[in-house]
C-alpha positions in Angstrom: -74.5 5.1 -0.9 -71.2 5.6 -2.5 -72.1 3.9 -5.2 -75.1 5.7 -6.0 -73.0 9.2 -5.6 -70.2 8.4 -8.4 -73.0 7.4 -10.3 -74.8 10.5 -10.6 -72.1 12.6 -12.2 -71.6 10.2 -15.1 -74.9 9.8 -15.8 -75.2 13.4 -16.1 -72.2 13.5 -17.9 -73.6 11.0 -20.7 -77.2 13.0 -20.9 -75.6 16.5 -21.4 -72.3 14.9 -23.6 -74.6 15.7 -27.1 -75.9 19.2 -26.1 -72.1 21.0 -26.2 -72.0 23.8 -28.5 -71.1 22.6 -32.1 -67.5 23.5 -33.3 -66.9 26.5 -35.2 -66.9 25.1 -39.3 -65.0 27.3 -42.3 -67.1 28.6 -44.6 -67.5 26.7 -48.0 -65.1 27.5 -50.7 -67.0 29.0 -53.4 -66.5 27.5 -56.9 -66.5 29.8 -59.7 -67.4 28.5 -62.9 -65.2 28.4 -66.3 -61.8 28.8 -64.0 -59.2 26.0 -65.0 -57.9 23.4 -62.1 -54.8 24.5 -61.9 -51.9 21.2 -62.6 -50.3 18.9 -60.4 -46.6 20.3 -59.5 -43.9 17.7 -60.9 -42.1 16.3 -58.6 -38.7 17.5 -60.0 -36.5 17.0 -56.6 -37.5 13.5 -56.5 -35.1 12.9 -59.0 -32.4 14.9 -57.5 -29.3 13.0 -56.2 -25.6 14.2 -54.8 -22.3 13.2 -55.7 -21.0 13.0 -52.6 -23.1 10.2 -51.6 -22.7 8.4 -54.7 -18.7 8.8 -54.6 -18.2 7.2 -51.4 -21.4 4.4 -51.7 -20.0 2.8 -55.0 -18.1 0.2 -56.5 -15.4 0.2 -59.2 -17.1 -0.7 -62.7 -15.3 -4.3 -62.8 -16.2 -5.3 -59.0 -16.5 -9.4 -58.9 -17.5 -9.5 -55.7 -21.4 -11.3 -56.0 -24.9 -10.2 -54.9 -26.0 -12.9 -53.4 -29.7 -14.0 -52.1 -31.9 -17.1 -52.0 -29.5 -19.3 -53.5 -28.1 -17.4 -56.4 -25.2 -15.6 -57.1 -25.3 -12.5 -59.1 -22.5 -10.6 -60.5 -22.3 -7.3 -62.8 -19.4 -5.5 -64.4 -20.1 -2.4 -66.4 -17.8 -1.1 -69.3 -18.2 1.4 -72.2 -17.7 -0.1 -75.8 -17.5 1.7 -79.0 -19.5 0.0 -81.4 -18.0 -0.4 -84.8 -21.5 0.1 -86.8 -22.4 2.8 -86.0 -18.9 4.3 -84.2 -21.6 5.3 -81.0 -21.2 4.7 -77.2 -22.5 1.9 -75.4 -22.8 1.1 -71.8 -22.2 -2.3 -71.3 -23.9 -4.5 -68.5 -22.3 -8.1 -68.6 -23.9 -10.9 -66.3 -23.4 -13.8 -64.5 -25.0 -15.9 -62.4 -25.1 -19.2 -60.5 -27.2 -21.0 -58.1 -26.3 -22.9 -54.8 -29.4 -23.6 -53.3 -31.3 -26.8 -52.1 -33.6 -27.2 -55.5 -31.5 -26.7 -58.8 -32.0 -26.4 -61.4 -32.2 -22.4 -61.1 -34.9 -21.6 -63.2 -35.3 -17.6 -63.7 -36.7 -14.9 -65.9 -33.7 -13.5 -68.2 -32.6 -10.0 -67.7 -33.4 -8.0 -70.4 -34.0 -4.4 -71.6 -35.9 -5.5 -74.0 -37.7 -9.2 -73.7 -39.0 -8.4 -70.5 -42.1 -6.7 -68.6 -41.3 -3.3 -67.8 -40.7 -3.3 -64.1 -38.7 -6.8 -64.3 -35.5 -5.2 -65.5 -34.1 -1.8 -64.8 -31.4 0.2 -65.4 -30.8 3.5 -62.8 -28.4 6.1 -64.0 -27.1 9.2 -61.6 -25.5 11.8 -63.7 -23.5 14.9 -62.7 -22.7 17.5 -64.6 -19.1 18.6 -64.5 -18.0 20.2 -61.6 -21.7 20.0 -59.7 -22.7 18.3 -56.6 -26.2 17.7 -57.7 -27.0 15.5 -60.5 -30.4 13.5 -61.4 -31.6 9.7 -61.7 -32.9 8.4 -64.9 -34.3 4.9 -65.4 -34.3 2.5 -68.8 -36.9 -0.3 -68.8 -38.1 -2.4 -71.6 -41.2 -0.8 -73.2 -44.5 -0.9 -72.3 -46.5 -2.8 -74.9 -49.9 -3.8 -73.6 -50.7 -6.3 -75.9 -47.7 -8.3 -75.1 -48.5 -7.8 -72.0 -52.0 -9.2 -72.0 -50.5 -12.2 -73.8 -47.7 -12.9 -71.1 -50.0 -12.5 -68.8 -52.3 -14.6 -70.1 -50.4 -17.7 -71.9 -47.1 -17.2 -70.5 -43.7 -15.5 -71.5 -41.7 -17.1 -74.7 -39.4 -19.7 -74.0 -36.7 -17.5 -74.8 -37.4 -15.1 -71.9 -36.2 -18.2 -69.4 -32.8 -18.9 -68.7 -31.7 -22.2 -66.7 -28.7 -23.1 -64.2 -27.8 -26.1 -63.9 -26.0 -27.2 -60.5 -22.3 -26.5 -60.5 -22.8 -24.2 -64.2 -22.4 -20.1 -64.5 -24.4 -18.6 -67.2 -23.7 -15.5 -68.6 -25.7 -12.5 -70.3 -24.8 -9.0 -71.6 -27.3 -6.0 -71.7 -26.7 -2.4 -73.2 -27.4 1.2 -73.2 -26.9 3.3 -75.6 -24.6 6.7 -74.3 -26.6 8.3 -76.7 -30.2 7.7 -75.3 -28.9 8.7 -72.0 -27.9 12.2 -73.2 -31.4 12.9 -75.1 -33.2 11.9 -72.1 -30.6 14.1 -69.6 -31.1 17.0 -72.4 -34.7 16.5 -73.0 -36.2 16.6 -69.1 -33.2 18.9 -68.0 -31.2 20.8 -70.9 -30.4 23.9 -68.2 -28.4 21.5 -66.6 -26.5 19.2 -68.7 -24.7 21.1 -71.4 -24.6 18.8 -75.0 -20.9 18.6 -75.4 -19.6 17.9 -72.2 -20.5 14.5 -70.6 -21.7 13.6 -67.2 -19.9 11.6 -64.9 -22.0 8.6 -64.7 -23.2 6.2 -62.3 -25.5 3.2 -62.9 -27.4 0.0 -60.8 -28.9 -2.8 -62.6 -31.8 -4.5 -61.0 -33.5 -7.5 -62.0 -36.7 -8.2 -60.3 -38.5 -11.3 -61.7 -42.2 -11.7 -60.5 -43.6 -14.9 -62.7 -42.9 -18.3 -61.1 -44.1 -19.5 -64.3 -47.0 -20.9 -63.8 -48.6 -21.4 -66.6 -45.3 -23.7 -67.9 -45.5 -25.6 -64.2 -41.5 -24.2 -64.2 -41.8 -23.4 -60.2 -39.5 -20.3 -61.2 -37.4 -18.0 -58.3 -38.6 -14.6 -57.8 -37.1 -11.9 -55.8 -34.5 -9.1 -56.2 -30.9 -8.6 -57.6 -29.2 -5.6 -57.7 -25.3 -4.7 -59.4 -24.6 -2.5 -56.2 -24.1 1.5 -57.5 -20.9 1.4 -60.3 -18.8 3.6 -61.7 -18.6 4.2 -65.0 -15.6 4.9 -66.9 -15.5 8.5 -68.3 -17.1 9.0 -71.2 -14.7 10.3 -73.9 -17.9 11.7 -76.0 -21.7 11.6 -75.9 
């Protein structure tokens, strides 16, 4: 008999579940023809940084101390150079690195600005302008060519694009950045804020992020992430 009383209720319950009143629904939005979509809003602030954070969080420009990850041992030191050609600033990003894992050789794509797919290689600059506490991020990657990237893709990078460690060996690398391309891309996205004769105090982090394993040369190549740590780069006497 109990049984047959609890039963009634949900029964009921179950029949009447799909006769409720229907929910209240908006009315449609009416479209009016010839009227423009009006533009995505960029996304300005997600370039925005602080000093503060960035004065405390980094490293001085020659720090030695090594990323290390995987096996391999990754060092940057940053430095400004004049360059006698052209009597223009570069930033300089000089690398090393060496490998103490189980399978060496250390096989690995380069890090370039230039012979390189575009996300592989990276360099992130925080500027201030003088005196402010806000600044904005900028990031230099090798151009995007699709053809060459079909062909990578496809038949594999150069051989140049490769670099090798041998157990026990460093090798070495340097990369640059022009003073001058950071100060028409500051000026051109944000010329309010970064006046053309007084430079920024800089900041930069280089990444190198290889993807290929090399497959297509049977080169069983590392992949992952390296990063310089956030530096400190020396004043800039002129930009």
């Amino acid at each position: 008999m109990t049984t047959r009383f609890l039963a009634l209720p949900i029964a009921f319950i179950l029949l009447t579940a799909g006769c409720a009143a229907p929910e209240p629904q908006s009315p449609p939005i009416e479209v009016k023809p010839g009227l423009p979509a009006a533009p995505m809003p960029r996304a300005v602030e997600d370039t925005r940084v602080y000093r503060d954070y960035f004065e405390r969080g980094s490293y001085p420009a020659d720090w030695e101390e090594a990323w290390k990850t995987l096996g391999v041992e990754w060092t940057v030191k940053v430095g400004v150079r004049r360059l006698v050609s052209t009597g223009r600033d570069v930033i300089d990003f000089e690398w090393s690195m060496k490998y103490t894992g189980p399978r060496p050789p250390l096989i690995i794509r380069k890090p370039s600005l230039t012979d390189s797919l575009p996300w592989e290689t990276e360099v992130h600059v925080y500027a201030f302008p003088p005196g402010k506490e806000g600044g904005r991020r900028v990031i230099f990657a090798p151009p995007r060519d699709e053809g060459l990237l079909s062909r990578v893709l496809f038949n594999g990078a150069p051989a140049d694009w490769w670099v090798v460690v041998k157990e026990g060996e460093t090798e070495t690398g340097r990369e640059t950045l022009a003073v001058a391309d950071v100060k028409e891309r500051l000026r051109t996205l944000y010329p309010a804020e970064f006046p053309a004769d007084k430079p920024p105090k800089l900041y930069v982090e280089f990444f190198h992020k290889p993807e290929d394993r090399g497959r297509r040369g049977k080169l069983d190549a590392w992949t992952g992430e390296l990063s310089s740590n956030i530096r400190r780069v020396p004043d800039l006497k002129s930009w």
